[in-house]
N, CA and C of each residue as an Amber inpcrd file, in Angstrom:
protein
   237
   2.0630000  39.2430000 -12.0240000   0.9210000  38.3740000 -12.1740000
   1.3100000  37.0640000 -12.8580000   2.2220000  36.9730000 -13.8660000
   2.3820000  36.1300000 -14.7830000   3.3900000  34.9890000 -13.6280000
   4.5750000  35.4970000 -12.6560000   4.7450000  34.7430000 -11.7090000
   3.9940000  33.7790000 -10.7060000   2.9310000  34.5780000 -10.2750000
   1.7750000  34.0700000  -9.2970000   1.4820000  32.9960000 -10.4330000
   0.5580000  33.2690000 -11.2650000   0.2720000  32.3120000 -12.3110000
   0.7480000  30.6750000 -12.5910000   2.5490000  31.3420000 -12.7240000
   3.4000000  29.6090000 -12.8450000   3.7830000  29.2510000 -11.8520000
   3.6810000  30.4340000 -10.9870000   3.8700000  29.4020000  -8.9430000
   3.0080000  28.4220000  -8.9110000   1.2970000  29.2110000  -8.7670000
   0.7590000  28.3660000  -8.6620000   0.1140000  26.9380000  -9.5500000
   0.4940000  27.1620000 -10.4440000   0.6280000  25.8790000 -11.4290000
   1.8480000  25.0350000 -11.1760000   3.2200000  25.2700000 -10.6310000
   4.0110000  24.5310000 -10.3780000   3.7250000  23.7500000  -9.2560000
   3.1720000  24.2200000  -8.1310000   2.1050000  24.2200000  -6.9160000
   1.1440000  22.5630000  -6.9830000   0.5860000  22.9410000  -7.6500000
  -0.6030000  21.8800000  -8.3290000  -0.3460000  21.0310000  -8.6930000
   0.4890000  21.2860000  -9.7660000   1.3940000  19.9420000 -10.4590000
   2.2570000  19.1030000  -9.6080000   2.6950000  19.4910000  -8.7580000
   3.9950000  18.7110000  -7.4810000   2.9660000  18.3110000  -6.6790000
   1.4810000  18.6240000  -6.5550000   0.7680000  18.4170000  -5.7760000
   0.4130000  17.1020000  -6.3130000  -0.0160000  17.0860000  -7.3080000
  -1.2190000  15.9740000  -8.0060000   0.1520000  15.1030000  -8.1120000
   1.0410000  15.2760000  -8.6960000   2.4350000  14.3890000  -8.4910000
   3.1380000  13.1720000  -7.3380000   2.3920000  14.2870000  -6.1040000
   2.9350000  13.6400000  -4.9660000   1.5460000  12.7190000  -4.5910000
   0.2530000  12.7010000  -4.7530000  -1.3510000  12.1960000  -4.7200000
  -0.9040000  11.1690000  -5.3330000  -0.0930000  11.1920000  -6.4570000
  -0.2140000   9.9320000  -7.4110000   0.8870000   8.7480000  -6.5050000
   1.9190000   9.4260000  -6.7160000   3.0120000   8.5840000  -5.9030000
   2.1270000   8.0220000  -4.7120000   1.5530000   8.4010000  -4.0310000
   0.7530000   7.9950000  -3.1000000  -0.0600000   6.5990000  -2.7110000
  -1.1790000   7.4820000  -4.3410000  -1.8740000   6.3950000  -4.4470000
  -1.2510000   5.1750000  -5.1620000  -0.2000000   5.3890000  -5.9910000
   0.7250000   4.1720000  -6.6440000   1.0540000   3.4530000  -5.6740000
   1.6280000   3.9200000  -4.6080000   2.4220000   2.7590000  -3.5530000
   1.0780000   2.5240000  -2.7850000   0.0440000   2.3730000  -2.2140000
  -0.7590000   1.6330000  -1.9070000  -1.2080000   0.7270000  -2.6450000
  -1.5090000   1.1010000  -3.8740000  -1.6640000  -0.0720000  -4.9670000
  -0.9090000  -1.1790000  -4.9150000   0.7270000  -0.8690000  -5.1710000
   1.3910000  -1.7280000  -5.0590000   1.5460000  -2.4180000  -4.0570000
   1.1270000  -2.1400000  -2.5170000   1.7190000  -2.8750000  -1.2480000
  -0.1140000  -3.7940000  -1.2800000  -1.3490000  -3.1620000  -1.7510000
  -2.2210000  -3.6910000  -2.3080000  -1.7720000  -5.2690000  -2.6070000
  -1.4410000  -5.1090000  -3.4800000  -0.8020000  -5.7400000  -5.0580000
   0.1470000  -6.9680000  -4.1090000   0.8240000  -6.5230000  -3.4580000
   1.5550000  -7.5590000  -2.8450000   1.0680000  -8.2660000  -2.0290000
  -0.2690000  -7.8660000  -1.3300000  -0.4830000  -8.7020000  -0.1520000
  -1.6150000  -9.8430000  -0.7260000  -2.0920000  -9.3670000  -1.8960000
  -2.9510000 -10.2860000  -2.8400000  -1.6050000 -11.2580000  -3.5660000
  -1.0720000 -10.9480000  -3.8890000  -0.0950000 -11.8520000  -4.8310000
  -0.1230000 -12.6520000  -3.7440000   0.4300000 -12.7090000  -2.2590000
   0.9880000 -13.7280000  -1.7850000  -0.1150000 -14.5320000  -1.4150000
  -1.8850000 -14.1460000  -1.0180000  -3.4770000 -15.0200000  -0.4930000
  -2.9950000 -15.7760000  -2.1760000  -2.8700000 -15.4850000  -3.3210000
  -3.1890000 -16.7840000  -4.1130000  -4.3140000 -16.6740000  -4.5500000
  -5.6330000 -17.5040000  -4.8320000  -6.7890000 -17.7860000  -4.9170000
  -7.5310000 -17.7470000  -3.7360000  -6.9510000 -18.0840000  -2.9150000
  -7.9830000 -18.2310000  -1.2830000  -8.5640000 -17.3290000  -0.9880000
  -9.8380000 -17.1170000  -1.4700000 -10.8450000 -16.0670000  -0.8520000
 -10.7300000 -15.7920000   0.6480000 -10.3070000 -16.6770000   1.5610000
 -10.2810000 -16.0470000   2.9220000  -8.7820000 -15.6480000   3.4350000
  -7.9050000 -16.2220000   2.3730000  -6.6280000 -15.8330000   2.5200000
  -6.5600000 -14.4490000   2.4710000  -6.9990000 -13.7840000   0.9310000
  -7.1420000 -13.0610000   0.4970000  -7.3410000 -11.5940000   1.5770000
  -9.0050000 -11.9690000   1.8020000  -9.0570000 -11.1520000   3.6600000
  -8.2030000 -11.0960000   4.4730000  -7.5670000 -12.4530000   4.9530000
  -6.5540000 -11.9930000   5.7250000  -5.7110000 -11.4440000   5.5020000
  -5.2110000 -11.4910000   4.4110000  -3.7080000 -10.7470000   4.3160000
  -3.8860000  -8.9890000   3.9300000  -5.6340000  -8.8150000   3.5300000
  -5.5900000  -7.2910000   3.7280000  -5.4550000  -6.7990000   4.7000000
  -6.2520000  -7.5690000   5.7500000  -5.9010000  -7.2020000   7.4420000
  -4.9180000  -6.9860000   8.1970000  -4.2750000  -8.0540000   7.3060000
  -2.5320000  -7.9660000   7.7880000  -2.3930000  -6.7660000   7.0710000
  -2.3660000  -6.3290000   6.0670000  -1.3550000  -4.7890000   5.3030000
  -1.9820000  -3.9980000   6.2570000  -3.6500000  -3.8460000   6.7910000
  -3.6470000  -2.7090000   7.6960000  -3.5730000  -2.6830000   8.9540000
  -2.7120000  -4.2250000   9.5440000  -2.4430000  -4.0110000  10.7710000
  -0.9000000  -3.3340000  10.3780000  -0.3010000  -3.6930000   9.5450000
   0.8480000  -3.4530000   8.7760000   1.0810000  -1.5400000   8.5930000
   0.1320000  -0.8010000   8.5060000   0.1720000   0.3620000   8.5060000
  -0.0650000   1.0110000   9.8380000  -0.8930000   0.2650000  10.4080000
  -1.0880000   0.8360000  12.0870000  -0.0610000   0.5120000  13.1140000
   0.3760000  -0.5260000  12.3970000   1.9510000  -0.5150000  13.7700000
   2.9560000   0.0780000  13.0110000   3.1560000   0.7970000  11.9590000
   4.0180000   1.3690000  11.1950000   5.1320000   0.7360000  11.1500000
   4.9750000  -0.7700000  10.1210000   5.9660000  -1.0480000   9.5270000
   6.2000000  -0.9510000   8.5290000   8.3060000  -0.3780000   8.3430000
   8.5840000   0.2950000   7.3340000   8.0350000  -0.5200000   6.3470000
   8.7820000   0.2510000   4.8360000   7.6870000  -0.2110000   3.6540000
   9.2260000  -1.0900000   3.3430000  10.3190000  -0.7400000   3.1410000
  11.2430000  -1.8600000   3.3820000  11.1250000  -3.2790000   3.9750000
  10.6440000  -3.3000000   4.8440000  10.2440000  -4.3900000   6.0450000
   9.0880000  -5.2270000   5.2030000   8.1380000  -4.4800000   4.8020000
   6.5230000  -4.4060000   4.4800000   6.7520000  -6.2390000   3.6070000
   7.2980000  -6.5900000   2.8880000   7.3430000  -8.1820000   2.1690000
   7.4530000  -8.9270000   2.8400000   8.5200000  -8.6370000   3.7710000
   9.3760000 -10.1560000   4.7350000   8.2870000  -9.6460000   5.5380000
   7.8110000  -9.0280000   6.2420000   6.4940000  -8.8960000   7.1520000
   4.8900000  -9.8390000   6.4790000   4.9330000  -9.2280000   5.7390000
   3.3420000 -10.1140000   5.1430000   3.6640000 -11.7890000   4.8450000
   5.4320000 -11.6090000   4.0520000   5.4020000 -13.4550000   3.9330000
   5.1690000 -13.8320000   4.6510000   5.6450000 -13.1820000   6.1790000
   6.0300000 -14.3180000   7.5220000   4.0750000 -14.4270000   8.4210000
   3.5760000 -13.4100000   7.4920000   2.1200000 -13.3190000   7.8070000
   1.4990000 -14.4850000   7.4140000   1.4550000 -14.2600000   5.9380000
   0.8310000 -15.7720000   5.0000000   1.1190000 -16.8990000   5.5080000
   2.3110000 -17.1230000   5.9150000   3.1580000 -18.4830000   6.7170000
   1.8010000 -18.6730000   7.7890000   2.5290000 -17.7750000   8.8580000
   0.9230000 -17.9680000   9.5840000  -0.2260000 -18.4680000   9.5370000
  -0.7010000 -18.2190000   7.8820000  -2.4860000 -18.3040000   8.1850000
  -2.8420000 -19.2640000   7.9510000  -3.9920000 -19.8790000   8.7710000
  -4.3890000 -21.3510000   9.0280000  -6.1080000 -20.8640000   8.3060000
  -6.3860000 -22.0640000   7.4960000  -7.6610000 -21.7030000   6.8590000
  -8.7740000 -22.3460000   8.1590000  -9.6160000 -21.2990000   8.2180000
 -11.0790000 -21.6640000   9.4100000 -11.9660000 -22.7780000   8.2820000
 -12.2430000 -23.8870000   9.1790000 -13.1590000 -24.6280000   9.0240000
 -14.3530000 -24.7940000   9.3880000
């Protein structure tokens, strides 16, 4: 019993461990695509759009910077 017990607590813990890592690196790729909009409220939008076109064509997370700079480069503000 006392096995079952620290399985499943070792279980949980690697669980909530790996949730965090998770949610940390979205934060951070978050985090990056705001650093590069600046102040520009519509920048801002765009470049979230870009991180989730950025996840739907599955580019690596290596790739993921030189991908969004060459994004920001891109964006032309609507008038």
């Amino acid at each position: 019993m006392d096995l079952a017990i620290v399985l499943v607590v070792s279980l949980l813990a690697i669980a909530l461990h790996v949730a965090l890592y998770l949610l940390f690196r979205r934060w951070m790729d978050r985090d990056l695509a705001l650093s590069l909009a600046g102040d520009d409220a519509g920048k801002r939008c765009y470049m979230l759009d870009c991180l989730q076109r950025a996840r739907r064509d599955g580019v690596r997370r290596r790739d993921l910077q030189a991908w969004l700079e060459h994004e920001a480069a891109r964006y032309e503000p609507r008038a």
